[in-house]
MITI-486338 format. One line per 4 residues: number of its first residue (from 0); for each residue x negated, y negated, z of N, C-alpha, C. Coordinates in pm, whole numbers, padded with zeros to 5 digits. Atoms other than C-alpha are relative to their C-alpha. Layout:
N
NUM = X,Y,Z,X,Y,Z,X,Y,Z; ...
//
This chain:
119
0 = 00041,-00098,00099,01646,-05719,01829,00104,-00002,-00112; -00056,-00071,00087,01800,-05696,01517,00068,00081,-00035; -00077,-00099,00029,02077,-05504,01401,-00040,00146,-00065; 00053,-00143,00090,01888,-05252,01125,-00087,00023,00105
4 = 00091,-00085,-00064,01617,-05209,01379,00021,00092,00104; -00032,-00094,-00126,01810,-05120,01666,00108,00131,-00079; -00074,-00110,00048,02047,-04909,01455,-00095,00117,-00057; 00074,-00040,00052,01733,-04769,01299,-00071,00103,00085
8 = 00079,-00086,-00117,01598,-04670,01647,00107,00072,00033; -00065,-00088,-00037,01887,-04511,01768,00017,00142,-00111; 00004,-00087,00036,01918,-04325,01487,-00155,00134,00006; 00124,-00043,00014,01549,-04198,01473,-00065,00070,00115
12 = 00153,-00010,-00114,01367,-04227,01795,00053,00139,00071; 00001,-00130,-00054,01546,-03877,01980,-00065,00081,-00136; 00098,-00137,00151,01411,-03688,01624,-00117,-00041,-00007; 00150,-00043,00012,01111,-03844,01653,-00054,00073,00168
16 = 00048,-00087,-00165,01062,-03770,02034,00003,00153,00003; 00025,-00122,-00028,01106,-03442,01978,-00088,00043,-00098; 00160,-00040,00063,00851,-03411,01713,-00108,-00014,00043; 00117,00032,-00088,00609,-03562,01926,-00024,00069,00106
20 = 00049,-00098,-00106,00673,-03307,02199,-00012,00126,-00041; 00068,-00108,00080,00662,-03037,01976,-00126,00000,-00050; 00133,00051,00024,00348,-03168,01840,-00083,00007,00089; 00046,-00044,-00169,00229,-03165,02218,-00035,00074,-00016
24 = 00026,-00134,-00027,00308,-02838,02257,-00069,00112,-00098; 00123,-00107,00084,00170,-02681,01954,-00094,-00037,00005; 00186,00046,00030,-00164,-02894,01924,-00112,00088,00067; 00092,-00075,-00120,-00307,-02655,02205,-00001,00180,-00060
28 = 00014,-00147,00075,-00220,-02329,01987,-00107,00033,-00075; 00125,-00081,00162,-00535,-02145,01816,00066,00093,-00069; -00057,-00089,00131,-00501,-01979,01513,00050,00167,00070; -00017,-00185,-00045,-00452,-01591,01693,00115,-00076,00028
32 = -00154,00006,-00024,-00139,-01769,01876,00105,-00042,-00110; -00083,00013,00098,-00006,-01910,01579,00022,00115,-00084; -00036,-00139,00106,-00044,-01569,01393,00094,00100,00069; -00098,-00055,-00047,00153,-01416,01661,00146,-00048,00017
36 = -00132,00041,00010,00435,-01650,01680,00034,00046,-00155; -00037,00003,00171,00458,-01619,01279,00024,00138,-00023; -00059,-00126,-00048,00433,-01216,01348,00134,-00003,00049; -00133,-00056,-00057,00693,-01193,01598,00152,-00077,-00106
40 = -00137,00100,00092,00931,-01474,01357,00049,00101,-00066; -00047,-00063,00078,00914,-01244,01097,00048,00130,00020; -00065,-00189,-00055,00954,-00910,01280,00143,00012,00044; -00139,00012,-00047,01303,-00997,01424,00091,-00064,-00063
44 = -00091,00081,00009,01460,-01180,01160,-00003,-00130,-00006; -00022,00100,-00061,01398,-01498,01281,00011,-00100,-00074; 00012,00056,00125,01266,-01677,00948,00098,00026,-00061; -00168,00028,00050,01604,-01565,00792,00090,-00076,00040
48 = -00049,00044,-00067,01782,-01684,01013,00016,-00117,-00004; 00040,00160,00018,01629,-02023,01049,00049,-00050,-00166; 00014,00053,00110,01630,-02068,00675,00150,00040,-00038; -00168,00025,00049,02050,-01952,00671,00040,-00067,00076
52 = -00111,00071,-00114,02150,-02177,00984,00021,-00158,-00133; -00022,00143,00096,02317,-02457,00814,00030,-00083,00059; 00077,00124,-00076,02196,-02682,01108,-00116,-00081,00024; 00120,00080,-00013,01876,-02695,01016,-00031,-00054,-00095
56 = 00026,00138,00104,01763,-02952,00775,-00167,-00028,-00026; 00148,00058,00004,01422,-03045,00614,-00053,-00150,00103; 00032,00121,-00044,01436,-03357,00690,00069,-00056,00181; 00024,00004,-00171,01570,-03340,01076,-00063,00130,00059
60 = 00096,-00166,-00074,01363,-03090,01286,00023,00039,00091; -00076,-00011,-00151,01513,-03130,01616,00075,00122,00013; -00045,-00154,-00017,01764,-02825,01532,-00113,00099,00034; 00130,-00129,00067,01462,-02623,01361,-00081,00018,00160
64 = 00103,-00028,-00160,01240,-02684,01753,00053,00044,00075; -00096,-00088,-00087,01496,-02624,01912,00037,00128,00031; -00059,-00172,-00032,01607,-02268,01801,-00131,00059,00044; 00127,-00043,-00092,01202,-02232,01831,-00005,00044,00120
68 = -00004,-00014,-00158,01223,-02255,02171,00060,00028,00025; -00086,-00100,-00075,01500,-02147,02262,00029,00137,-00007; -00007,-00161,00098,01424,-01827,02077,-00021,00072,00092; 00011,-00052,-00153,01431,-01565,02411,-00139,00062,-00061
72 = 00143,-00024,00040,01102,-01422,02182,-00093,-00098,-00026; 00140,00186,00058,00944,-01743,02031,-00088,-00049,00141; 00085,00066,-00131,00953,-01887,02358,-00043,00099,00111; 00090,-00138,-00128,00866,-01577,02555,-00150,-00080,00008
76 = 00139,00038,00049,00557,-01617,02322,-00075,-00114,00056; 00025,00172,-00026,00553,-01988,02386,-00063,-00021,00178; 00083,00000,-00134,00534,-01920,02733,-00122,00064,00054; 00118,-00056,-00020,00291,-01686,02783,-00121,-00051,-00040
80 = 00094,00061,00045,00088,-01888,02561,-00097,-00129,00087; 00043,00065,-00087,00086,-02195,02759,00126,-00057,00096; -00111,-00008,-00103,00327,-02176,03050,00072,-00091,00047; -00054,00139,-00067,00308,-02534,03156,00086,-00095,-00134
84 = -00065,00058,00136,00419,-02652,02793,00106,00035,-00007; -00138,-00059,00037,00674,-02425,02718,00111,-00040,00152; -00124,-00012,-00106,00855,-02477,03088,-00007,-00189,-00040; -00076,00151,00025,00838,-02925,02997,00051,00015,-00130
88 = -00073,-00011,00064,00973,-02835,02712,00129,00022,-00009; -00087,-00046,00001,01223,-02688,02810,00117,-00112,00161; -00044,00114,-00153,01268,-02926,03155,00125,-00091,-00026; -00144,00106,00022,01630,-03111,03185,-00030,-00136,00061
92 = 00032,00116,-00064,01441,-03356,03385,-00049,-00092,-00059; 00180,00121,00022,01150,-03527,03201,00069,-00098,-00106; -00065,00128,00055,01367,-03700,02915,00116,-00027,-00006; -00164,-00025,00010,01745,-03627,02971,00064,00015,-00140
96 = -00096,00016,00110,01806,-03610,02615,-00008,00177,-00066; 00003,-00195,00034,01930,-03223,02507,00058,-00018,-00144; -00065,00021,00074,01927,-03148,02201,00027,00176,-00013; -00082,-00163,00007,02053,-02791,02018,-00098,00077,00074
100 = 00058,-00071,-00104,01965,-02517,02235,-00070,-00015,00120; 00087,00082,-00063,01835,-02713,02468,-00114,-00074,00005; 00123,00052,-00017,01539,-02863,02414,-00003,-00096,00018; 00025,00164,-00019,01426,-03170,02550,-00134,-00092,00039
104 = 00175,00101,-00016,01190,-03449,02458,-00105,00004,00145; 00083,00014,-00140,00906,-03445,02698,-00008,-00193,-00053; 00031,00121,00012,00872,-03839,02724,-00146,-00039,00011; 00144,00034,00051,00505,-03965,02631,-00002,-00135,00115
108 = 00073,00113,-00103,00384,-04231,02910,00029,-00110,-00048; -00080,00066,00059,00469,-04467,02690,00056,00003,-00094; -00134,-00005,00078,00773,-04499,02487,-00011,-00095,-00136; -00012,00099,00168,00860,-04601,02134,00053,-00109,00035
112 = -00016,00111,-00032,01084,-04826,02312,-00065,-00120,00108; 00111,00064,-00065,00834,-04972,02543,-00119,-00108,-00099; 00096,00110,00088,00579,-05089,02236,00042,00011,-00121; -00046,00006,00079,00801,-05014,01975,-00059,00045,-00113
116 = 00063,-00100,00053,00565,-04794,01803,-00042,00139,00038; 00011,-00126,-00023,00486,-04417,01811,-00086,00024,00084; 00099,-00029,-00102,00263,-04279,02075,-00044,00134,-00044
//
């Protein structure tokens, strides 16, 4: 492999893995649960917050899912919503890679590094 590609993947592929399991886990939200997560964000702060941490970044998201979830309300929400999502989300097992607040990639069946494209 190539030097830019593999430097390219390391840099990339944990930020994309966790977009892809965030992506997971929201795709299954209807609009009422999304109006309540976006409720409770704004009722506690939370959208301030997010938008003063000066860890989170447009362009990486991995912080930004992270505090999501690890939010003891977000992910209340998160759980109640869909129980089995929010607990592999949160699982130390399924991809070993932690990022802030814990969150960690759920790994997709197959891997970016497996076909070297997104799943």
């Amino acid at each position: 492999m190539g030097v830019y590609q593999k430097e390219w993947k390391n840099l990339l592929s944990p930020e994309l893995e966790v977009g892809y399991s965030a992506r997971r886990m929201f795709e299954y939200l209807g609009d009422s649960h999304i109006s309540s997560l976006i409720h409770q964000a704004s009722n506690n702060g939370f959208i301030a917050e997010l938008a003063d941490s000066p860890d989170v970044s447009f362009d990486w998201h991995s912080s930004m899912i992270g505090k999501i979830v690890g939010h003891p309300t977000l992910g209340g929400v998160l759980s109640l919503v869909n129980p089995l999502l929010a607990r592999m989300a949160k699982s130390p097992g399924l991809a070993g890679m932690v990022f802030p607040d814990q969150l960690v990639a759920v790994e997709s069946e197959v891997t970016m590094e497996e076909t070297g494209t997104p799943v």
